[in-house]
C-alpha positions in Angstrom: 73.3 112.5 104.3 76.4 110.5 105.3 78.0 110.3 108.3 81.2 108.7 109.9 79.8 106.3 112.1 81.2 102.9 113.6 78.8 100.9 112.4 75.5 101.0 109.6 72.3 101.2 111.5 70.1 99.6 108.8 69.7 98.4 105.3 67.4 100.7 103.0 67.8 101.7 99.1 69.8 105.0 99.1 70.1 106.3 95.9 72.9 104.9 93.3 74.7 106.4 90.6 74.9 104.2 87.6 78.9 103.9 85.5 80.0 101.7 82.7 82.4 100.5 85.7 86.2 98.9 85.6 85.8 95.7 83.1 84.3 97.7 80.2 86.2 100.6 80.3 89.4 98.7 80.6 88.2 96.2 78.5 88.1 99.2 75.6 91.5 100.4 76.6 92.9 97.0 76.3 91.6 95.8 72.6 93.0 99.2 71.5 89.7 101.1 71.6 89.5 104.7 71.2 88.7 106.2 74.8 89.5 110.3 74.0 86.2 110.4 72.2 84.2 108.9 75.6 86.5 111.7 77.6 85.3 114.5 75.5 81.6 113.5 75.5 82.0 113.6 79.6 84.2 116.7 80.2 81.0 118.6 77.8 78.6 116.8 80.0 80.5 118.0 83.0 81.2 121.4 81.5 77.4 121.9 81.0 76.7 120.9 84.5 74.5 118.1 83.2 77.2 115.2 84.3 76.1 112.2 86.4 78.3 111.1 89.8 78.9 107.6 88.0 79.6 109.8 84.5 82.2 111.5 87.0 83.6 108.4 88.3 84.0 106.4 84.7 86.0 110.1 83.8 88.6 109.7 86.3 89.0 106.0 85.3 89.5 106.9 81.5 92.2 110.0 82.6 93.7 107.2 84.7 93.9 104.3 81.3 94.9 107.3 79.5 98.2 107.7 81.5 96.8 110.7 83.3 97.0 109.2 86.4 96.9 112.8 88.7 94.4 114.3 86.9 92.0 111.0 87.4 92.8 111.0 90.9 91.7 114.8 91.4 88.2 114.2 89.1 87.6 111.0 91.2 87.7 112.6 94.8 85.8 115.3 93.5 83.2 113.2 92.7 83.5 111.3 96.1 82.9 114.7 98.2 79.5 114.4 97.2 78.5 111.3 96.1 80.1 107.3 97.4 77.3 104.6 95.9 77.6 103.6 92.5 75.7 100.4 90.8 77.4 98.4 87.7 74.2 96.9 86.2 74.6 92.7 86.0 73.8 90.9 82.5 70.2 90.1 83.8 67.5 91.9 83.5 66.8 90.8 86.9 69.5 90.2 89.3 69.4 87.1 91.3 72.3 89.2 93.9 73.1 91.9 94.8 76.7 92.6 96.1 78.3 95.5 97.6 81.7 95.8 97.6 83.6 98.7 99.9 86.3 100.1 98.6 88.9 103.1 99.6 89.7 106.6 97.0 92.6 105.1 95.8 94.6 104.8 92.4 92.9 102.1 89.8 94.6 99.3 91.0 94.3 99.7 94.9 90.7 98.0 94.8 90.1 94.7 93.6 88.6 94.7 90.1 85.4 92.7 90.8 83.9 93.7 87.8 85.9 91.9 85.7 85.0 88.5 88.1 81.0 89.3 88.1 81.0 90.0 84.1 78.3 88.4 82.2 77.0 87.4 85.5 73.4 87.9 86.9 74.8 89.5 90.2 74.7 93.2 90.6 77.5 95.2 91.8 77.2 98.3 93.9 80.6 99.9 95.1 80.6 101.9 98.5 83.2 104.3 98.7 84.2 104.7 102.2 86.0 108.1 102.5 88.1 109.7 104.8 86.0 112.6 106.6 82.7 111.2 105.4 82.8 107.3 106.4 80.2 104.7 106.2 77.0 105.8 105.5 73.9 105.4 108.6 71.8 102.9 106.4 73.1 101.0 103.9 71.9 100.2 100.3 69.7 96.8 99.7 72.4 93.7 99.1 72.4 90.0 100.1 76.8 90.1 100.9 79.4 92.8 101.0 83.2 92.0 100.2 85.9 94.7 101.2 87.8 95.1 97.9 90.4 97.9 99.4 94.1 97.1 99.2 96.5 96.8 102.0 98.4 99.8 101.0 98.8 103.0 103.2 96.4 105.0 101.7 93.5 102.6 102.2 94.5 102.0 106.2 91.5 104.7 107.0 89.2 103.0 105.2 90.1 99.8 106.7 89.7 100.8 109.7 86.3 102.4 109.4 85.0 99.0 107.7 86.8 96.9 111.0 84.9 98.8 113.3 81.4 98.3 111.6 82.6 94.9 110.5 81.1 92.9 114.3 77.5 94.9 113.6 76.9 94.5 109.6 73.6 93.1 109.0 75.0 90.9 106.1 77.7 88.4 105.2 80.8 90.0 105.4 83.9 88.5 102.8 87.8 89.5 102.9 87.6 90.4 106.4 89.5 94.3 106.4 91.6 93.4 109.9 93.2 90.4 107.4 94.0 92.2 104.3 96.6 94.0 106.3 98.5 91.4 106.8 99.0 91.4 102.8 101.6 93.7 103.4 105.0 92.6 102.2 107.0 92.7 105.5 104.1 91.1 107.4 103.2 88.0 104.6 106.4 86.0 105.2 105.8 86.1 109.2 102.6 84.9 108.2 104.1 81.6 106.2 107.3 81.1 108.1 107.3 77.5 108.4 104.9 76.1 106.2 105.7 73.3 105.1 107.1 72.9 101.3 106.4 76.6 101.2 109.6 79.3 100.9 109.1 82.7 101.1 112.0 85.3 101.4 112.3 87.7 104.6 111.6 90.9 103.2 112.8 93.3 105.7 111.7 96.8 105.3 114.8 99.2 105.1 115.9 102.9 104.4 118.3 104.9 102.1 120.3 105.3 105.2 120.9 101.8 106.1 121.4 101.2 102.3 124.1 103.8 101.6 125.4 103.1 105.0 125.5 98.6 103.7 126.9 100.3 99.9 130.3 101.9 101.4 130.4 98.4 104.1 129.9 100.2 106.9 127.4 97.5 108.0 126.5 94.3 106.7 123.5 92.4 105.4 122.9 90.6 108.3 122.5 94.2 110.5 119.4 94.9 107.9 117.8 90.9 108.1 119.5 87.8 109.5 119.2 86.1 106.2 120.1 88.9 103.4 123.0 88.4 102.0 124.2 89.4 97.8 122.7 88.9 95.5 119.5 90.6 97.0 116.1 92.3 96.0 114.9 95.5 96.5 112.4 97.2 95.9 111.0 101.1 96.6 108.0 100.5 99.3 104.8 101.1 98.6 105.3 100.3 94.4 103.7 97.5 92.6 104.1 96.1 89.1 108.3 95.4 88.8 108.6 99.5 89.8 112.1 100.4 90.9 112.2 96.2 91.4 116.0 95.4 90.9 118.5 93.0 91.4 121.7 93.8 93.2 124.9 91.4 92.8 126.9 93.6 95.0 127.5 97.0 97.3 128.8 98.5 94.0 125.6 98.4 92.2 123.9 98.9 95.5 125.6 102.1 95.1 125.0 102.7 91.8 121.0 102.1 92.3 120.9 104.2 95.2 122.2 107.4 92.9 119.3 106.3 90.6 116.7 106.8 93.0 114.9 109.5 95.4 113.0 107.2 97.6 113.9 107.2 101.0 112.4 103.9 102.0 112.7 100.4 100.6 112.0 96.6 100.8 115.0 94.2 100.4 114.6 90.6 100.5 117.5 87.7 99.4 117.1 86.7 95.4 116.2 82.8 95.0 117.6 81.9 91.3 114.1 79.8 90.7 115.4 79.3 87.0 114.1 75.5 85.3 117.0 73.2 84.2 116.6 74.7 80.9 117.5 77.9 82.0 113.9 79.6 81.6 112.1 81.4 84.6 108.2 80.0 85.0 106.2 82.3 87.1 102.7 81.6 88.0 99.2 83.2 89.2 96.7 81.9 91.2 93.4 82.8 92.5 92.5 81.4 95.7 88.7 81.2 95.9 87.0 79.6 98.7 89.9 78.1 100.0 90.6 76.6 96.3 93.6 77.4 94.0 92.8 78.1 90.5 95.0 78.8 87.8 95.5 82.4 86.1 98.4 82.3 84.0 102.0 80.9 84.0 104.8 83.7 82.0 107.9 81.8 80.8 111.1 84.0 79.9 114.8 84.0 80.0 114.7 86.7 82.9 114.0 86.5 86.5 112.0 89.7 86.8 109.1 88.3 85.0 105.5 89.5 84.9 103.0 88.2 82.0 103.8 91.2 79.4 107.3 90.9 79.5 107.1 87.3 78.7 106.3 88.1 75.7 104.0 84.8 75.2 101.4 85.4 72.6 104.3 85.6 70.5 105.7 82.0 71.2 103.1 79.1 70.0 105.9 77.1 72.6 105.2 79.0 75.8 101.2 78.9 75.4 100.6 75.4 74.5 103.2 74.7 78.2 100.6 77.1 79.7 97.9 75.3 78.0 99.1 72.3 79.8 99.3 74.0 82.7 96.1 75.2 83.1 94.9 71.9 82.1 96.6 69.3 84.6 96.2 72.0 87.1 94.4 70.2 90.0 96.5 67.0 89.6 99.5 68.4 88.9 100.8 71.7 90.5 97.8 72.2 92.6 98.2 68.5 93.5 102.1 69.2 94.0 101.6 71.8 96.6 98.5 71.0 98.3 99.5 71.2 102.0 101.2 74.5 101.6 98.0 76.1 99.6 95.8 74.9 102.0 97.8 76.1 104.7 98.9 79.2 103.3 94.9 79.4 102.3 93.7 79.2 106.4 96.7 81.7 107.6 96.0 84.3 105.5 92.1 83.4 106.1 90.7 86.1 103.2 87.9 84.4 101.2 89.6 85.6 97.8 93.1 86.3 97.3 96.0 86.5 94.4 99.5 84.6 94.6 102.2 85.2 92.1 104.8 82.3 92.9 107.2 79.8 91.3 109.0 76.7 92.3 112.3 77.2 93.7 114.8 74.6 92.6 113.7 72.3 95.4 110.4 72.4 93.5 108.8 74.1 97.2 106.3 76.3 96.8 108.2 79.9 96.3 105.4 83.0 96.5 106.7 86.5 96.1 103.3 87.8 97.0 99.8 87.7 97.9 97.2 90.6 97.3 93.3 91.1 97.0 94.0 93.3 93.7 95.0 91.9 90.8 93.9 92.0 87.7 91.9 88.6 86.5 90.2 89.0 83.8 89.2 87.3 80.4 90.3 90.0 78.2 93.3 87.9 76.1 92.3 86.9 72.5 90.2 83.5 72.4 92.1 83.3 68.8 95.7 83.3 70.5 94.6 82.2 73.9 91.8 79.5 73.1 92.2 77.8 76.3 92.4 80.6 79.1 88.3 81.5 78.1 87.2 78.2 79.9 89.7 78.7 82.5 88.7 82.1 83.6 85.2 81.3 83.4 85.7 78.2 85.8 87.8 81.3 88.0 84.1 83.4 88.1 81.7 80.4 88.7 84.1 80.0 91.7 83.4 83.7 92.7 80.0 83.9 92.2 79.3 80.4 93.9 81.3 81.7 97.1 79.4 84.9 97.2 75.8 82.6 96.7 77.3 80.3 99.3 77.8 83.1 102.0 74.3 85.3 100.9 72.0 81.9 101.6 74.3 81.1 105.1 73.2 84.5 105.6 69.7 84.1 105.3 69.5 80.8 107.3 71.5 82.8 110.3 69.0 85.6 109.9 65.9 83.2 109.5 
């Protein structure tokens, strides 16, 4: 029986419900597999009555690959009303950790994916799904470290909240601290960075269709919204992810002309910095801070600004991947080298033990970042064949992971000791 209590009392082995989990499933979806027949099997399952929690859970993440993203939603809190602990079984037949990560009942993306990060790896993962109404269980399940892997977004503040309140108590290690992923949030990152040295990041002021309409037929002006906004700017609906709605606006006349195209009533709106090399191509990159370490994820090249890694298009330019090749390879001496006081510091503001930057170089060569967040995809899912050098890099990307959790499990038994 669960309750919503402040803080776990105790650690004890509650009973699990086993799921093929994130990595595989997506993994499938991905390399063009076939999910409907998977779907079918588990709706006869769950028809019959015979369905498992975890057989409910992988469901609503299929629905969710499939483009049915209400209908996952609906199967998934279904299955949390009765059930919140679910085990991805590690590579080993014996696991050497066990880690449980705490997550919110949220869309596929608003939890970090640390199942693609722990794959092939002889750590166990069991997921805690914190709930609104139900909360944090009174004893917890057996694990040596426990990483909140929740997002910053609205939906997942109650969970957050229920995780900051237990957080002082917890009998284990405790990674991505919940009262710091909050300050993820777009309008509360740059106040974070402000004046890092050889770091820009744009103001992005939080705004509504009001002011917007009100800026479109120059009633006010930028500078009423944020001191520094000014055409050509940014904006984007709040709350979406992934270049949604993202646009940029030359003037109050396609300010106007956006507006008509859209039903939100609230937005984020930031300057636009032209980052463009002096060949005229846009070079955006991920990293992956781990530890306090930047690693490299990928770097999209393309002849637009907007850029995220599919609409680069590079697995079709032998050009682009053998620059990213470099990339990857010169990382530590070169661009990691390049911009090592403003990772480090940006590393010890935003204090999480793991965390994703997309940025670029602005045409000062500073360090420009967009965003940070604890949910993005990294994963080793690209063709070797195409992609033969991202393997080693994504693997060096998980031996980082998996050594930080160790790290934090042993301090933990030498504290408890």
């Amino acid at each position: 029986m669960q309750h919503p209590v402040s803080a776990p009392s105790g650690v004890t082995a509650p009973i699990y419900a086993d799921r093929i989990g994130f990595a595989q499933l997506t993994r499938r979806a991905f390399e063009g597999g076939d999910l409907h027949p998977l779907r079918e099997r588990l709706l006869a399952r769950i028809e019959e009555g015979t369905a498992e929690a975890g057989e409910g859970l992988d469901l609503s993440l299929i629905a969710q690959l499939l483009g049915e993203k209400e209908a996952g939603l609906v199967i998934q809190t279904e299955v949390l009303s009765f059930h919140q602990l679910f085990r991805t079984p590690c590579a080993a037949p014996k696991p050497r950790l066990r880690v449980l990560a705490l997550a919110a009942d949220i869309d596929m993306g608003g939890n970090t994916p640390i199942d693609f990060l722990l794959e092939d790896s002889d750590i166990e993962l069991l997921t805690l799904y914190v709930v609104k109404g139900v909360g944090l269980p009174e004893t917890l399940p057996e694990h040596d470290v426990v990483i909140v892997i929740a997002s910053d977004s609205e939906e997942c503040r109650e969970a957050l909240a229920l995780i900051e309140k237990a957080a002082p108590h917890w009998p284990k290690p405790l990674l991505n601290r919940p009262d710091l992923i909050g300050n993820l949030d777009r309008d509360k990152l740059y106040r974070l960075l402000t004046g890092v040295p050889g770091l820009d990041i744009p103001v992005t002021a939080p705004t509504t269709r009001a002011q917007l309409s009100e800026l479109s037929r120059g009633t006010i002006v930028c500078e009423e919204i944020t001191g520094e906004l000014r055409f050509p700017m940014i904006v984007r609906p709040r709350g979406t992810h992934a270049g949604v709605g993202l646009a940029k606006l030359d003037d109050a006349g396609a300010l106007a002309a956006y507006l008509a195209e859209r039903q939100e009533q609230d937005f984020f709106v930031a300057r636009f910095v032209d980052y463009a090399s002096p060949d005229g191509l846009y070079r955006k990159y991920r990293l992956a801070m781990v530890d306090g370490k930047a690693y490299a994820c990928h770097m999209a090249i393309a002849d637009r600004w907007d850029i995220w890694y599919l609409n680069a298009f590079m697995a079709f330019s032998e050009e682009k991947r053998a620059e990213e090749a470099v990339f990857m390879l010169d990382f530590d001496h070169a661009f990691a080298a390049r911009h090592k006081i403003a990772l480090d510091e940006m590393s010890r503001r935003v204090g999480l033990d793991y965390f994703i930057v997309d940025c670029a170089e602005n045409q000062n060569r500073e360090l420009l970042v967009f965003e940070a967040d604890n949910t993005a995809v990294v994963h080793n899912m690209d063709p070797p064949a195409v992609f033969p050098y991202k393997p080693p890099q994504m693997r060096k990307i998980f031996a980082a992971f998996t050594a930080m959790l160790s790290r934090h499990a042993r301090a933990g038994e030498e504290s408890a000791a």
